[in-house]
Residue, then its C-alpha position, 0 to 999 in steps of 0.5 A: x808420793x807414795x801410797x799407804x795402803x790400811x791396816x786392820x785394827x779394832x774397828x775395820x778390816x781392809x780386804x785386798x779389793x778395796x785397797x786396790x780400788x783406793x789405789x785405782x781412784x786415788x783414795x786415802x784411808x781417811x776419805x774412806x772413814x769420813x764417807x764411813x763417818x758421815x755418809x750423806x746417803x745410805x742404801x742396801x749394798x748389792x752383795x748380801x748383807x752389806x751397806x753402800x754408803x755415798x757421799x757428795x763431792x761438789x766443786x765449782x766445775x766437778x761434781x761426783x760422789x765417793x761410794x764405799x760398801x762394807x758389811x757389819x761383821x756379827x761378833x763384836x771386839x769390845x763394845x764396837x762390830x767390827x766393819x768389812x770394807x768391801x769396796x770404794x769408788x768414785x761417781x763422775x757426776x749426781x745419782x739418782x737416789x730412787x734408783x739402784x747404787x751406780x757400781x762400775x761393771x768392773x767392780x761387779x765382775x771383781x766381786x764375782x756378783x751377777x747384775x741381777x738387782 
């Protein structure tokens, strides 16, 4: 099966991390626009200005969480900002929702942020 990366319209803009990382974990546009759509937790991303949003997957023997972090573009393209994704991941297991957003090093280093947080 082949994967197809997204294209940027009037609603996202899709950077070349994150659609390496949907590649990396097996993520499709329209998990990313449904985590996006309906987040079951949202927190300040760790990158100025953006927002880390989760949401819970649970199977019988499988639990683990999809994390997006994206930041509100200022100007606006009719009535709606436009979004950033920045970046997507997946959660082997539950996170604590009073401490920080779980980020994979690897990603933190992709992004060049320092693990001061």
């Amino acid at each position: 099966m082949r994967f197809k990366f997204p294209e940027d319209d009037r609603r996202f803009t899709w950077t070349r991390h994150i659609k390496n990382k949907m590649l990396f974990y097996g993520l499709s546009e329209q998990k990313i626009r449904g985590v996006f759509k309906s987040p079951t937790r949202l927190v300040h991303g760790v990158a100025e200005e953006t927002i880390a949003a989760m949401k819970s997957l649970t199977a019988k023997r499988r639990h683990e969480e999809i994390w997006i972090m994206y930041r509100p573009e200022k100007r606006r393209v009719g009535k709606l900002a436009r979004i950033l994704m920045i970046s997507a991941w997946r959660y082997p297991g539950e996170s604590n929702p009073s401490q920080a957003v779980p980020i994979p090093e690897e990603v933190i280093a992709e992004l060049g942020l320092n693990r001061q947080f």
